[in-house]
NUFIMAR-595233 format. One record per atom (N, C-alpha, C): x, y, z; residue in three letters; atom name; residue number from 1. Coordinates in steps of 0.2 Angstrom, whole numbers, plus 2048, in hexadecimal, padded with zeros to 3 digits. Example, Ala and Ser with C-alpha at 12.3 -4.5 7.8 and 13.67 -1.06 7.14 Angstrom:
2
east:north:up:r:a:k
842:7E4:827:ALA:N:1
83E:7EA:827:ALA:CA:1
842:7F0:827:ALA:C:1
840:7F5:823:SER:N:2
844:7FB:824:SER:CA:2
840:800:827:SER:C:2
END
This chain:
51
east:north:up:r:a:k
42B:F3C:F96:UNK:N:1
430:F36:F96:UNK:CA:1
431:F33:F90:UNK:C:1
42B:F30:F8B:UNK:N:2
42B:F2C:F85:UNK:CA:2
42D:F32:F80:UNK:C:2
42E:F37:F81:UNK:N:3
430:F3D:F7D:UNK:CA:3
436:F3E:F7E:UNK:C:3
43B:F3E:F81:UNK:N:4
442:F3C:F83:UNK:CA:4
443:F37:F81:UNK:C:4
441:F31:F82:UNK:N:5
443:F2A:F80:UNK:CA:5
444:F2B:F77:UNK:C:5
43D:F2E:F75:UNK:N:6
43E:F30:F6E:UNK:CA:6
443:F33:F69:UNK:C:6
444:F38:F6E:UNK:N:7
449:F3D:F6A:UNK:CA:7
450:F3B:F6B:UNK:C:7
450:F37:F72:UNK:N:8
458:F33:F70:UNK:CA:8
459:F2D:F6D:UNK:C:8
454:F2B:F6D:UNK:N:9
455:F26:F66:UNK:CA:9
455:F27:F60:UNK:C:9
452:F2B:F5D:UNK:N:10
453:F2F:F57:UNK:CA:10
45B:F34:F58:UNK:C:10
45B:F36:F5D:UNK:N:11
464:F38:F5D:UNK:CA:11
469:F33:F5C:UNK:C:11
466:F2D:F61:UNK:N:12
46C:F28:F5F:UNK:CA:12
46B:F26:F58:UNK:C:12
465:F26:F55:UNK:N:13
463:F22:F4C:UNK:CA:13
468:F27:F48:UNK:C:13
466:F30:F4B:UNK:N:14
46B:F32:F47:UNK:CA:14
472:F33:F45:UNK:C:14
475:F33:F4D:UNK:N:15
47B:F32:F4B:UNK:CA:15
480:F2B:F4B:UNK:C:15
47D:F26:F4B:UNK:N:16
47F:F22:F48:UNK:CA:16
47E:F20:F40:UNK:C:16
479:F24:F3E:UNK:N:17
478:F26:F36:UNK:CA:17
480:F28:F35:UNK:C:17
47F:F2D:F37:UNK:N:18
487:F31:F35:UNK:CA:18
48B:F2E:F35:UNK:C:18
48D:F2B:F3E:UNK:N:19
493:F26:F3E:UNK:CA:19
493:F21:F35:UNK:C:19
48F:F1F:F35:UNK:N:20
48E:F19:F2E:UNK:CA:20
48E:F1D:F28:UNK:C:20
48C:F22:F26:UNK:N:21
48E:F28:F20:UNK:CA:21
495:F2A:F20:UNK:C:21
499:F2C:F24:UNK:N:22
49F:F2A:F27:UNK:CA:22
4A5:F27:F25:UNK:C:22
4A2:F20:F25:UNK:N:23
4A5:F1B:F24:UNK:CA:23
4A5:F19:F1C:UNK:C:23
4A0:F1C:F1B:UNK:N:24
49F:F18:F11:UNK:CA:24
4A6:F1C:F0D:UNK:C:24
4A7:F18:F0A:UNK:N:25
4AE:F18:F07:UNK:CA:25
4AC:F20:F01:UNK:C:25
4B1:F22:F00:UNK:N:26
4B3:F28:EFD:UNK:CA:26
4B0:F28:EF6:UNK:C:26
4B0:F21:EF2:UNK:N:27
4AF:F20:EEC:UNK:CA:27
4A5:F21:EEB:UNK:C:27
4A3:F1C:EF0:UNK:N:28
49C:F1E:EEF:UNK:CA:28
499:F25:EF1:UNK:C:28
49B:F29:EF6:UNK:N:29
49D:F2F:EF8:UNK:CA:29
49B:F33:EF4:UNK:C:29
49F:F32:EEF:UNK:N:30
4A0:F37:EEA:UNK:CA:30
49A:F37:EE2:UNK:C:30
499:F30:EE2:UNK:N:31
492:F2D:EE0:UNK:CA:31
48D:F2F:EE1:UNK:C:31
48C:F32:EEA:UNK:N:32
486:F32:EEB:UNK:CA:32
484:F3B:EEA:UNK:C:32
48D:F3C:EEB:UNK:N:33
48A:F45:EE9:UNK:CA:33
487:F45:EE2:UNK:C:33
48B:F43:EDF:UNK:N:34
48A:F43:ED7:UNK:CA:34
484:F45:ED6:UNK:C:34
480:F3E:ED8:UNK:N:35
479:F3C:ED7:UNK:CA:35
475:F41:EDD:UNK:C:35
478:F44:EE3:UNK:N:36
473:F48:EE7:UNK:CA:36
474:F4E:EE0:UNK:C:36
47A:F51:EDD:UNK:N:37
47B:F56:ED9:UNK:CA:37
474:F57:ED3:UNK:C:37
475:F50:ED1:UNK:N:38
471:F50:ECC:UNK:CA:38
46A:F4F:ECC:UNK:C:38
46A:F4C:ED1:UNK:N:39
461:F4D:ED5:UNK:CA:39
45E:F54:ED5:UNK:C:39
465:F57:ED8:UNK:N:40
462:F5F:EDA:UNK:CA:40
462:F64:ED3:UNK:C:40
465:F64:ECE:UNK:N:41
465:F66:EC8:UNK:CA:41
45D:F64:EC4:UNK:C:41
45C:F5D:EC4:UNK:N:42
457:F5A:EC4:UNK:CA:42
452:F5F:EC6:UNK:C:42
450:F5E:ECC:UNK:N:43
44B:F60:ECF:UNK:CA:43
44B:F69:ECE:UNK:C:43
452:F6C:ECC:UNK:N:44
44E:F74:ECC:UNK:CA:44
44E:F74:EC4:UNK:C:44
44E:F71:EC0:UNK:N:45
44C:F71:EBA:UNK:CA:45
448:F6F:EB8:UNK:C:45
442:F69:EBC:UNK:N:46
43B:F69:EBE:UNK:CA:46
437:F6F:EBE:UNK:C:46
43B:F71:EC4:UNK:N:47
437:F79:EC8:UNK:CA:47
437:F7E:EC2:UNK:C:47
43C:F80:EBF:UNK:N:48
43C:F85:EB8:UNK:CA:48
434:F83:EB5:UNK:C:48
432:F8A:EB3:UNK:N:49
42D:F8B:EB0:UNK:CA:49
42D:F88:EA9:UNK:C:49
42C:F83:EA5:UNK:N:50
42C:F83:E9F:UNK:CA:50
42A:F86:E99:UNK:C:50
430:F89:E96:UNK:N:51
42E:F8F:E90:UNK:CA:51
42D:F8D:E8B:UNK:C:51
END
């Protein structure tokens, strides 16, 4: 029972995440890809072996 109550909480946590991710304006949007972009660059240029 406390295991259902869990995982619909966390369903509702989720998608009202989304609903709210949604809603963020177009301008920071594209900001946060940027910086998701350049994190992940980041990081596989960490992982490369250093020659």
């Amino acid at each position: 029972m406390t295991m259902i109550l869990c995982f619909n909480y966390m369903l509702y946590r989720y998608l009202s995440f989304t609903k709210h991710f949604y809603t963020i304006p177009i301008c920071f949007a594209k900001k946060f890809r940027l910086f998701q972009l350049s994190s992940i660059i980041y990081l596989t240029l960490q992982m490369k072996p250093s020659s």
